[in-house]
Structure formats: structure tokens, C-alpha cells
LODRENPA-774329 format. One record per residue (C-alpha): chain; residue in one letter; x, y negated, z negated. Coordinates in nm, 4 decimals, padded with zeros to 6 digits. Layout:
(r "A"; "A"; (X; Y; Z)),
...
END
This chain:
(r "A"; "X"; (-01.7060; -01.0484; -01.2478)),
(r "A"; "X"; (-01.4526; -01.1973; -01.4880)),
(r "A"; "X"; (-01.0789; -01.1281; -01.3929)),
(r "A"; "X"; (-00.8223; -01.2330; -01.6173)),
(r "A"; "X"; (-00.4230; -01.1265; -01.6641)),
(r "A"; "X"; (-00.4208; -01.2681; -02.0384)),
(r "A"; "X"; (-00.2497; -01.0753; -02.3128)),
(r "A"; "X"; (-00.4780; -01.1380; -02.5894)),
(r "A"; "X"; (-00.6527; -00.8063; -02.5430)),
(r "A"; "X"; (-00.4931; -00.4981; -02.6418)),
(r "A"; "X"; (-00.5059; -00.3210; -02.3068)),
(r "A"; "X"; (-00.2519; -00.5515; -02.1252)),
(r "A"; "X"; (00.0078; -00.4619; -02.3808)),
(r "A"; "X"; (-00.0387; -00.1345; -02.2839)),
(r "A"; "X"; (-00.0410; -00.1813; -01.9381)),
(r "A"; "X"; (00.2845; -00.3875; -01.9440)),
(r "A"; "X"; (00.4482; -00.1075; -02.1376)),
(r "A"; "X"; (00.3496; 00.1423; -01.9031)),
(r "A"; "X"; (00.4683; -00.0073; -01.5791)),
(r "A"; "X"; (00.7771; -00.0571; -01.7895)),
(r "A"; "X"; (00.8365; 00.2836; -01.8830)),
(r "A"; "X"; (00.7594; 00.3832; -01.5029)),
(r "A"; "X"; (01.0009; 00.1251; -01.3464)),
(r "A"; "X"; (01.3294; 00.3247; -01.5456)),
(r "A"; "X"; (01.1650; 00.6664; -01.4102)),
(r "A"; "X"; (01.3267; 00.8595; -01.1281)),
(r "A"; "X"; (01.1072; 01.0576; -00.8566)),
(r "A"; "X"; (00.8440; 00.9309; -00.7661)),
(r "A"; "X"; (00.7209; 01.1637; -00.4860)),
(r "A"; "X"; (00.6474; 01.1146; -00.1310)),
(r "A"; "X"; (00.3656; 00.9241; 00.0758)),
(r "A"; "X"; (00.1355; 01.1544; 00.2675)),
(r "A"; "X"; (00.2866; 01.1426; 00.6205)),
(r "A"; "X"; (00.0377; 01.2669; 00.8375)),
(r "A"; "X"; (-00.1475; 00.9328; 00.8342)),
(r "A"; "X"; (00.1091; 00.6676; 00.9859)),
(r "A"; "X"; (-00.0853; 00.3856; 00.7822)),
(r "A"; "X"; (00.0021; 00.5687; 00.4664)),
(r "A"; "X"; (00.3819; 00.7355; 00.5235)),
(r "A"; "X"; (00.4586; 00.3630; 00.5339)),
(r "A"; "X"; (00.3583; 00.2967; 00.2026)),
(r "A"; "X"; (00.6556; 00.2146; -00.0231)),
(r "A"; "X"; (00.6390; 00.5143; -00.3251)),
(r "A"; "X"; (00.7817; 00.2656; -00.5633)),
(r "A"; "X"; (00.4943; 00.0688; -00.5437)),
(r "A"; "X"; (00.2808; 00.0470; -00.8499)),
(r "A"; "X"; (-00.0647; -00.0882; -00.9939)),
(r "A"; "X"; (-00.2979; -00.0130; -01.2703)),
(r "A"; "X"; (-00.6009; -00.1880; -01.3727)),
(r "A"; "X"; (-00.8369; -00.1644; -01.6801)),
(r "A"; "X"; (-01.2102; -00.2467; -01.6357)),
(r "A"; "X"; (-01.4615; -00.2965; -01.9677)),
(r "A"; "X"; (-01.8180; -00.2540; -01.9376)),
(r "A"; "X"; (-01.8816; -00.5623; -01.9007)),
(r "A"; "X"; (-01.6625; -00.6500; -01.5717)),
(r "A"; "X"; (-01.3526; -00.7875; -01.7628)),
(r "A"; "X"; (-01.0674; -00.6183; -01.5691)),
(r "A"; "X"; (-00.7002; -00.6480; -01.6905)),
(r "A"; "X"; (-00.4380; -00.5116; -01.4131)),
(r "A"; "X"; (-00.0264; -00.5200; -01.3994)),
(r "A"; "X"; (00.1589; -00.4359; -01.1187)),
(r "A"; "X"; (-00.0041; -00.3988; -00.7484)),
(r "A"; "X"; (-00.3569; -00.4017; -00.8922)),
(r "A"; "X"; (-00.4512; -00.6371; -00.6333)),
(r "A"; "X"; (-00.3220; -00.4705; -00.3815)),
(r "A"; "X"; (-00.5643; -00.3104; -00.1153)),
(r "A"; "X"; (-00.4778; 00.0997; -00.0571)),
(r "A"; "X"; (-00.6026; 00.3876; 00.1488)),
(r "A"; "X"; (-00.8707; 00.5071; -00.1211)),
(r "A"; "X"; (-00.9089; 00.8645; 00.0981)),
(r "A"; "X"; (-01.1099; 01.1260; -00.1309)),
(r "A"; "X"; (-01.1769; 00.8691; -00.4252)),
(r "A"; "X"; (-01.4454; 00.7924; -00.2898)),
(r "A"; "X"; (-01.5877; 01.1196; -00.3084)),
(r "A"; "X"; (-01.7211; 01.0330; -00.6015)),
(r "A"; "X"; (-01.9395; 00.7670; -00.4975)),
(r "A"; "X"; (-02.0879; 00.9458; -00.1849)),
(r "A"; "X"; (-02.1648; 01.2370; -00.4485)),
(r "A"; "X"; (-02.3794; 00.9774; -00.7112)),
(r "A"; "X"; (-02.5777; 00.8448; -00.4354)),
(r "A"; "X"; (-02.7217; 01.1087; -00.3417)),
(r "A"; "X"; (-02.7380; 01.3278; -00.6564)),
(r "A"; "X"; (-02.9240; 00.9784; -00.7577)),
(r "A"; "X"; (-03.1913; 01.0582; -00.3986)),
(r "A"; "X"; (-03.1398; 01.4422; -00.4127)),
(r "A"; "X"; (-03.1202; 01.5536; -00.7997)),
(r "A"; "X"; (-03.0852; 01.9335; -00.8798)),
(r "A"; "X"; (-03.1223; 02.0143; -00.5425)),
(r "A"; "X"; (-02.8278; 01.9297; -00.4001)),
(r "A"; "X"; (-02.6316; 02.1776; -00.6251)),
(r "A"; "X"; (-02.7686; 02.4197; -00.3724)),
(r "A"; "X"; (-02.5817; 02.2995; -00.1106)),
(r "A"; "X"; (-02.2400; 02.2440; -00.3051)),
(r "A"; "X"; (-02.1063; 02.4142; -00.6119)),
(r "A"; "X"; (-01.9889; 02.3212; -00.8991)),
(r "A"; "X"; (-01.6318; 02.5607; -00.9741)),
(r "A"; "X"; (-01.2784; 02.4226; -00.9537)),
(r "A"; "X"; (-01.1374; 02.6030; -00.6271)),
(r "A"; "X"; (-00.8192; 02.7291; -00.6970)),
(r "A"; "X"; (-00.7193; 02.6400; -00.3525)),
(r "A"; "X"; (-00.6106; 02.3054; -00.1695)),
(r "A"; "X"; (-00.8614; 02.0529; -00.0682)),
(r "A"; "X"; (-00.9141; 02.1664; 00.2563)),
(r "A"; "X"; (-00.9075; 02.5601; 00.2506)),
(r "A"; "X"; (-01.1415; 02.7439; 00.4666)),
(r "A"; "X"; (-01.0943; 03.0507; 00.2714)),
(r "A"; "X"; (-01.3823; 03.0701; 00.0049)),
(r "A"; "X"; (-01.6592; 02.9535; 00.2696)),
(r "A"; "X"; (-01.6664; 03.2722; 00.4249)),
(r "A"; "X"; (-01.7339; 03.5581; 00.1619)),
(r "A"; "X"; (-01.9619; 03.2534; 00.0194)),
(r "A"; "X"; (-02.1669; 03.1910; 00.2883)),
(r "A"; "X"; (-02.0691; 02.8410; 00.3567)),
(r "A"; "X"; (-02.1495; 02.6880; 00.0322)),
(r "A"; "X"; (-01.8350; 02.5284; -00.0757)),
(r "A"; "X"; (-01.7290; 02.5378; -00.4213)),
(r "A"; "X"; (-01.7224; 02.1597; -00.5476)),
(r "A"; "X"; (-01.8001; 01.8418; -00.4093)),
(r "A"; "X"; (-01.4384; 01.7131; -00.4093)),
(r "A"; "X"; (-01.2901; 01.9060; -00.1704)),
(r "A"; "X"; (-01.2944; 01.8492; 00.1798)),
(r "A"; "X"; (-01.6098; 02.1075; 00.2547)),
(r "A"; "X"; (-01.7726; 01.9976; -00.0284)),
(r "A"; "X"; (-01.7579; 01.6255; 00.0790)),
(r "A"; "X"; (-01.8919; 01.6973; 00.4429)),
(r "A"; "X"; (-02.1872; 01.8750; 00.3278)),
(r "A"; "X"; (-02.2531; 01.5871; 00.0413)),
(r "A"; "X"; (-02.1509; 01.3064; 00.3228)),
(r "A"; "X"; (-02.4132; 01.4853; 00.5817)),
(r "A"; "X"; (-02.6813; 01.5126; 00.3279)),
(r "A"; "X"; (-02.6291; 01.1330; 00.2538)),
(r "A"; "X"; (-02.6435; 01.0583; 00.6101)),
(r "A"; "X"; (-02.9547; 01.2761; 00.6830)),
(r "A"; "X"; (-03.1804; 01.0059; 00.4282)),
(r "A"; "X"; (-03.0249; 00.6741; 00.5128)),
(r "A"; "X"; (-02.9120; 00.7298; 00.8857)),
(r "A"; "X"; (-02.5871; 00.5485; 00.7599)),
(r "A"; "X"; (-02.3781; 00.7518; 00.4875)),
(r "A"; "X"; (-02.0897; 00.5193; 00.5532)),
(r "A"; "X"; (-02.2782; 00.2040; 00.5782)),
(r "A"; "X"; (-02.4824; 00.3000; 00.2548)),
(r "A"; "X"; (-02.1405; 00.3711; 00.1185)),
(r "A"; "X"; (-01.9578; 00.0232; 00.1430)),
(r "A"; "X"; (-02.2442; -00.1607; 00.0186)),
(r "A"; "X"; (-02.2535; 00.0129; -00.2604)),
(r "A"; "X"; (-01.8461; -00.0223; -00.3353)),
(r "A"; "X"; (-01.8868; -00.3972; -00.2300)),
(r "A"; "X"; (-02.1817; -00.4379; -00.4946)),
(r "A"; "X"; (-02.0249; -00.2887; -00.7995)),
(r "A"; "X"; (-01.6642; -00.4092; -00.6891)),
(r "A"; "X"; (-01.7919; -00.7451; -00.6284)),
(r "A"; "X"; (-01.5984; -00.7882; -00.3733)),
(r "A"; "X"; (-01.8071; -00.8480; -00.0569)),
(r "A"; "X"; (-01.4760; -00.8312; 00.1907)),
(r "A"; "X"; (-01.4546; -00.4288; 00.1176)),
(r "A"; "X"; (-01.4228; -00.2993; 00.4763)),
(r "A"; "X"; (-01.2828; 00.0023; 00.6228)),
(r "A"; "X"; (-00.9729; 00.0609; 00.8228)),
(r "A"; "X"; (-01.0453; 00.1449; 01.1634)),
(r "A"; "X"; (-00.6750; 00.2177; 01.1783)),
(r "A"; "X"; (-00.6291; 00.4509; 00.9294)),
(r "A"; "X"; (-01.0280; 00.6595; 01.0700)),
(r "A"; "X"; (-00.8766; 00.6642; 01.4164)),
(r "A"; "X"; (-00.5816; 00.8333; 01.2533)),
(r "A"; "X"; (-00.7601; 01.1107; 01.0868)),
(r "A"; "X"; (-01.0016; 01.1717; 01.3501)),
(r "A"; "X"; (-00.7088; 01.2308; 01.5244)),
(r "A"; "X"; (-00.5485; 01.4816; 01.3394)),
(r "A"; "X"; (-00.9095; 01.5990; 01.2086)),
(r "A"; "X"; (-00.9050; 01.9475; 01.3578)),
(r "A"; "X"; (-00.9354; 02.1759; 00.9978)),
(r "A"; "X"; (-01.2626; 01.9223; 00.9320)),
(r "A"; "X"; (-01.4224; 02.0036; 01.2005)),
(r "A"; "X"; (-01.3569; 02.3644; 01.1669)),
(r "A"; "X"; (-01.4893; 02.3568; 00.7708)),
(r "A"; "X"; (-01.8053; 02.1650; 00.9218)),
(r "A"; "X"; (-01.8546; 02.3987; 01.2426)),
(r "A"; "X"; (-01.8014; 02.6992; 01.0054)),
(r "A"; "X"; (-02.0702; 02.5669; 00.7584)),
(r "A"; "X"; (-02.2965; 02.4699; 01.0278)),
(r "A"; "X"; (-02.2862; 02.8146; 01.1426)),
(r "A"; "X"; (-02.4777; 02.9202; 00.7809)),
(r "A"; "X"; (-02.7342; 02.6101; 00.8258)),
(r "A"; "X"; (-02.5482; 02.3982; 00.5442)),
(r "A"; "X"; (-02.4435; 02.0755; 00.7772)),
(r "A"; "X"; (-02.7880; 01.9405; 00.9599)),
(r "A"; "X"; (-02.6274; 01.6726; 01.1376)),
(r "A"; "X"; (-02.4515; 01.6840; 01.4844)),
(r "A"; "X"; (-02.0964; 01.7514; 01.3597)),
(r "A"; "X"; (-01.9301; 01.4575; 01.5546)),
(r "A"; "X"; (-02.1644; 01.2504; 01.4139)),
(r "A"; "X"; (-02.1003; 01.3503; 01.0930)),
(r "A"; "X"; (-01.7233; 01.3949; 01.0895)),
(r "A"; "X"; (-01.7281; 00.9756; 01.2338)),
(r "A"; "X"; (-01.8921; 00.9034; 00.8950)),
(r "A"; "X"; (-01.6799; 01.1240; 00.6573)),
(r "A"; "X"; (-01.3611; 00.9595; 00.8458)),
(r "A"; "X"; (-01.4899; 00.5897; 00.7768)),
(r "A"; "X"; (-01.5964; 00.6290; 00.4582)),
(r "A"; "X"; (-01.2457; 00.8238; 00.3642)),
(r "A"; "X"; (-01.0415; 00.5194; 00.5336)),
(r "A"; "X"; (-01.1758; 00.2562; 00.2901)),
(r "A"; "X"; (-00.9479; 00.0371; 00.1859)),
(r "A"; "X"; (-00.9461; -00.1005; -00.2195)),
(r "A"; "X"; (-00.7613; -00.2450; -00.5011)),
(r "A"; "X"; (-00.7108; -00.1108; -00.8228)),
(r "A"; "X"; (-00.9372; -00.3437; -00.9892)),
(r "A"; "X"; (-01.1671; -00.3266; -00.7076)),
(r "A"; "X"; (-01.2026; 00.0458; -00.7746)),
(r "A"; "X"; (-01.1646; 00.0428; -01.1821)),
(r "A"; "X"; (-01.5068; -00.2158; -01.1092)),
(r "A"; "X"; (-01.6775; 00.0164; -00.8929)),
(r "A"; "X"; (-01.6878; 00.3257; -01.0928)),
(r "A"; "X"; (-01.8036; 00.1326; -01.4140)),
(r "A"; "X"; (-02.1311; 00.3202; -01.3952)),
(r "A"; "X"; (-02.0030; 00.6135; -01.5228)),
(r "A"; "X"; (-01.8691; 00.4994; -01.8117)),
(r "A"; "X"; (-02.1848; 00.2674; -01.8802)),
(r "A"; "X"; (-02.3776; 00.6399; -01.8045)),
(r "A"; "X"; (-02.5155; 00.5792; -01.4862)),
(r "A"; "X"; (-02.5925; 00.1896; -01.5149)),
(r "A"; "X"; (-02.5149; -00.0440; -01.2337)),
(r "A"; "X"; (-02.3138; -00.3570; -01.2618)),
(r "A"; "X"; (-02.6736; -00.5342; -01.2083)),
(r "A"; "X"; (-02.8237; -00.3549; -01.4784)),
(r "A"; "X"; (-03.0262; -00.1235; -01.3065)),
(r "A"; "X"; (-03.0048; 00.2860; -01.3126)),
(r "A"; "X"; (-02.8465; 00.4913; -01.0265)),
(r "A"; "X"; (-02.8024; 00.7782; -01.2152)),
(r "A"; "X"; (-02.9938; 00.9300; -01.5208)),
(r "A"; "X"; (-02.7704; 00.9924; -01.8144)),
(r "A"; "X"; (-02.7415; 01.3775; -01.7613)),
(r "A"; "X"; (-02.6784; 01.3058; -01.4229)),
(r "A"; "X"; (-02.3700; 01.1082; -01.5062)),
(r "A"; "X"; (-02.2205; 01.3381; -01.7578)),
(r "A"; "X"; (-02.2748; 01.5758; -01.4636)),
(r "A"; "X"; (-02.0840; 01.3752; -01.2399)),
(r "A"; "X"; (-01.7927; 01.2924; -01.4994)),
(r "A"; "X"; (-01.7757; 01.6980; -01.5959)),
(r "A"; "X"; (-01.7050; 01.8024; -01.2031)),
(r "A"; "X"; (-01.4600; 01.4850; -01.2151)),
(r "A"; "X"; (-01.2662; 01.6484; -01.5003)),
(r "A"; "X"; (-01.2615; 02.0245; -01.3946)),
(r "A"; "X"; (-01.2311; 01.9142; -00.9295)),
(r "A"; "X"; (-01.1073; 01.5941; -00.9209)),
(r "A"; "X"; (-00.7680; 01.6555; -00.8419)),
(r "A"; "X"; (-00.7158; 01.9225; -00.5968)),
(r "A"; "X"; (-00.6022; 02.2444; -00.7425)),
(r "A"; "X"; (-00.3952; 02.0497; -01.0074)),
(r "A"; "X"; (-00.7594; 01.9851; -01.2291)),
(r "A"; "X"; (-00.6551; 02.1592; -01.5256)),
(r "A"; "X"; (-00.2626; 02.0323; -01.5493)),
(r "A"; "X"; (-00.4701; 01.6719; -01.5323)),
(r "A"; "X"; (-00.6811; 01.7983; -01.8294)),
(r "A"; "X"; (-00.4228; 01.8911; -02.0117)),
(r "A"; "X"; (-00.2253; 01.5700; -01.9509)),
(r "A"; "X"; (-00.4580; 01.2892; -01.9086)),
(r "A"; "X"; (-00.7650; 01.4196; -02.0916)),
(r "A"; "X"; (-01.0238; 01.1903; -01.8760)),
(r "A"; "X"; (-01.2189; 01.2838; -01.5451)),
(r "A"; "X"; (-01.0936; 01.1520; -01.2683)),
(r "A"; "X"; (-01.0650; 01.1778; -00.9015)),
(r "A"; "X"; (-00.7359; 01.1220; -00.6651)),
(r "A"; "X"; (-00.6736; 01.0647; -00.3205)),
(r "A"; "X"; (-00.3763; 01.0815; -00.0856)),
(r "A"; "X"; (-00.3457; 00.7544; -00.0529)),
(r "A"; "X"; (-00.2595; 00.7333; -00.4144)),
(r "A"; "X"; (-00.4795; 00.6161; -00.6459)),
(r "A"; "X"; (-00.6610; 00.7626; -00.9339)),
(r "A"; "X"; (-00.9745; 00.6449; -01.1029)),
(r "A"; "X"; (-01.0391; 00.7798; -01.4604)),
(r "A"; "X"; (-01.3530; 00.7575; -01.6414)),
(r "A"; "X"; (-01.3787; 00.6903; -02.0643)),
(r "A"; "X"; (-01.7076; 00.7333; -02.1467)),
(r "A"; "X"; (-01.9078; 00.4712; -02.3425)),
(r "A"; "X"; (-01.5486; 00.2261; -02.3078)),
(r "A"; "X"; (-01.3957; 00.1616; -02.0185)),
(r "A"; "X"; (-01.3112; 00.2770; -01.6769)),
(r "A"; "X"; (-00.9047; 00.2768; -01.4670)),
(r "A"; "X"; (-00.7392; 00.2879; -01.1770)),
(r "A"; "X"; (-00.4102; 00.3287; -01.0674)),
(r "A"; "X"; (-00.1859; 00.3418; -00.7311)),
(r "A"; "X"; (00.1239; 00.5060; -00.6568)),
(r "A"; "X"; (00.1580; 00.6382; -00.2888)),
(r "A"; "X"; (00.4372; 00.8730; -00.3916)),
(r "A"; "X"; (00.2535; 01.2183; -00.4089)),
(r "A"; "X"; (00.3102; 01.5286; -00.6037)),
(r "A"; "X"; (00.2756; 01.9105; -00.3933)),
(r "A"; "X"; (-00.0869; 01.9120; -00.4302)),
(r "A"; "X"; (-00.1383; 01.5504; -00.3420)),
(r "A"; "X"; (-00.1590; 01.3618; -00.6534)),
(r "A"; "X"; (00.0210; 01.0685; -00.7376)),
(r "A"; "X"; (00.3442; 01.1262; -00.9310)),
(r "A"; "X"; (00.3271; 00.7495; -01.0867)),
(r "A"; "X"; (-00.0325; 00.7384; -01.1212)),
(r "A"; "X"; (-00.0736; 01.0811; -01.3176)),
(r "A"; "X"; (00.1890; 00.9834; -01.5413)),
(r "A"; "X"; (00.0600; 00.6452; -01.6055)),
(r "A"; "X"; (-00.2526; 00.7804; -01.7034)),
(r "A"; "X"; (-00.1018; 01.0969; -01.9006)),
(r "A"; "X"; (00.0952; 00.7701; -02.0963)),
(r "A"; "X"; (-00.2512; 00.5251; -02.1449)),
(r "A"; "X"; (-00.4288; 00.7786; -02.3370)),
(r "A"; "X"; (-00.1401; 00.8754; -02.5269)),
(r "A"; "X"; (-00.0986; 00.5378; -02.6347)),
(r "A"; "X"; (-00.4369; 00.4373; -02.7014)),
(r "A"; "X"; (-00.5705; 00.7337; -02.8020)),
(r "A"; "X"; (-00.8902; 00.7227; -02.5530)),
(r "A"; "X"; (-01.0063; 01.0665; -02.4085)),
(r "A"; "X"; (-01.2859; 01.2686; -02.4015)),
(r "A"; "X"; (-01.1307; 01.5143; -02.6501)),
END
């Protein structure tokens, strides 16, 4: 993968101007706090990096910085196994924005344990337990893939940061013993709340990420070349990104930003443009709903600037 920091391309203009513009910006939220590891993240902290479709990645800031990616990765766990599962998996996991925060037990009941989208939290454990169920190692199956598109083969998770949410892990296991109880989790729910916990802890850069997700923007193609996803598949990935992927704040992030994308708690944001290009960006200070106040903006700002949205 080519790396460079040059100015000669028009995105690093635009990145420079952005963190400028952010750096004279009061408020910048607050770092979740019920995760020690990430409560001691400094909210002025700031990255953003670009990546083309053909692994050139330009970055300012903390773009090299390593973060808590929490439900970012989400997304990844969700193309591997739509790419084993196809269609079927949609029976298992909606499709609908929730309307309520990422780890609400209140729709599972009057719908039988099928949780609305794949990107909240009881949409994750049933997509992380299916994953598990054909490869015996969700999490495992999970790093190699972020290591292969990132590549970056010193990816790891933080054992720290797992411990930490299994600890405080008690509303996961409830959403996965409630769904259990309507035959939608098939694993042993220890076993699977120990994979959903590593693969949450991962910790990335912002270029590592803006690498990894490249395959939706290059509709469903690898970094090697080869297909993970079909085409439809993809745009089906990208659309739930867009209308799910950030808590029940999805259609302010529409309306701002204009590209699918996916947040996590720990602060970062991946985007996806289509055919072009693919970003991520890192601000631990959070909004109410748990979305980065820096990184939102950021983003709200790059497509203003350069025009590049799905609309």
C-alpha cells in the first residue's frame, strides 16, 4: 500500500483546511467513560485520512494514531458473512433504522427477537454468532480480514479494553439471552459474547481503517483483486450504512454528511464514496447519541468542500 503526506493531490488541501477549521472550534464533546481505556482519550485529539482505490491514503492530524474502533467494525463482520450467507441472513436481522439507541431491548420483544439492523448492538450479536457458527472463529476470521485489506499485519485487539466491556457487558448478554430465547443466537451465549467483545476492542488507525473498507467503494472488490461481495451486495451494505450507521442520529448524518458511514464510541467514523474513495476520521469527544462531535463535522465539511456524496 502506498502512503504518502504530499500536497500535490487535491485531497490534502482539503484535509489541512479541515483540521484547521476544527482546531478554532469550541466543544468538542466527551469520551465515552464507561470504558477506562477510552474516558482517557484526550477529545481534542484529531485525525482524518483519505484512501483512493488504489491504496494511496493521504491523512492529517492523528491518522496514525491507533483508537478503540468499537461498532465500526460492524461493518466488516456484516460483509463476511452476507458474502457466506447471502439473502438469508436478512432473516435473522433487519434492515430499518431503529429509532432507539444502540443497545435498546425494546423492539426485540413485540418482534420476536429479530432485531431491526445490523448496527446496533442486537443486530451485531446475531450477525457476530452467525459468523462464528461457519468459521468457529468470528473474531479470528475478523482480524485477518482487517489486517489483509489494512495491510497492516500488527492489527491486534486490546485485551484491555474486551476485559473492560465484558465487564460492564450485562445489557449484551441480556439482548443475546432474550434472542436466544426465540432461537435467533445458536451459539452458547458466553461463547459468543467473548467474540463480539474482541472483535469490538480492535484497535486501528485512521488510515488503517479508510484502507480496510476500500471494498465498498471499489463495489465489493478486495485490495487483492478478488470479490467478497457481489455488486448488489455492496450497495446493500453501503444503503444500511447510510440509513443505521450511526445510532439513532442516521438521518441528521444524511442530511449533513451525505455518505454511508458507520461510528463507534471510540470515535471514529468511516464513510464510503462510491466508485472514488473511502475516509476515516477520529475524534473521541462524543455527541448524546455517541457520535463523534469532530468527526461528524469533519465529514459534514469534506463533502461540502469537494462536492463528493451520494446525492
Amino acid at each position: 500500500m502506498i502512503m504518502t503526506t504530499t500536497s500535490s493531490h487535491a485531497f490534502q488541501p482539503v484535509l489541512e483546511r479541515i483540521a484547521e477549521e476544527l482546531e478554532h472550534t469550541p466543544g468538542r464533546g466527551r469520551p465515552a467513560d464507561y470504558i477506562p481505556a477510552l474516558a482517557a482519550r484526550d477529545p481534542r485529539s484529531f485525525g482524518m485520512a483519505v484512501a483512493e482505490l488504489d491504496g494511496t491514503v493521504y491523512g492529517v492530524g492523528d491518522w496514525r494514531e491507533p483508537f478503540s474502533t468499537q461498532s465500526i467494525t460492524k461493518v466488516f463482520t456484516l460483509a463476511l458473512e452476507l458474502s457466506r450467507e447471502g439473502d438469508t441472513l436478512w432473516e435473522h436481522v433487519g434492515r430499518e433504522p431503529s429509532g432507539n439507541p444502540f443497545n435498546s431491548l425494546v423492539q426485540l420483544e413485540y418482534e420476536n427477537g429479530i432485531p431491526r439492523n445490523p448496527f446496533i448492538n442486537a443486530g451485531a450479536l446475531v450477525v457476530t454468532d452467525r459468523l462464528h457458527t461457519r468459521t468457529d472463529d468470528a473474531a479470528g476470521e475478523f482480524l485477518a480480514f482487517l489486517r489483509a485489506e489494512s495491510g497492516n499485519p500488527r492489527l491486534a485487539f486490546d485485551e484491555e479494553v474486551a476485559a473492560s466491556e465484558s465487564a460492564h457487558g450485562d445489557r449484551n448478554a441480556a439482548l443475546a439471552h432474550f434472542m436466544a430465547s426465540y432461537g435467533n443466537i445458536g451459539n452458547p451465549v458466553p461463547v459468543l459474547l467473548d467474540q463480539y467483545f474482541r472483535q469490538c476492542s480492535l484497535s486501528a488507525s485512521c488510515a488503517d481503517l479508510a484502507l480496510a473498507t476500500s471494498f465498498l467503494a471499489r463495489h465489493g472488490i478486495r485490495a487483492d483483486g478478488t470479490r467478497l461481495l457481489t455488486r448488489s451486495q455492496a450497495k446493500q451494505v453501503n444503503a444500511v450504512m447510510l440509513t443505521c450507521g450511526t445510532y439513532d442520529a442516521a438521518g441528521d448524518f444524511a442530511y449533513r454528511v451525505g455518505l454511508p458511514g458507520k461510528s463507534g464510541v471510540g470515535g471514529g467514523i468511516i464513510a464510503v464514496v462510491p466508485g472514488r474513495c473511502t475516509l476515516c476520521v477520529w475524534g473521541p469527544g462524543l455527541d448524546e447519541r455517541g457520535n463523534s462531535v469532530a468527526g461528524v463535522a469533519a465529514l459534514d465539511r469534506f463533502t461540502t468542500l469537494t462536492g463528493l456524496s451520494v446525492f
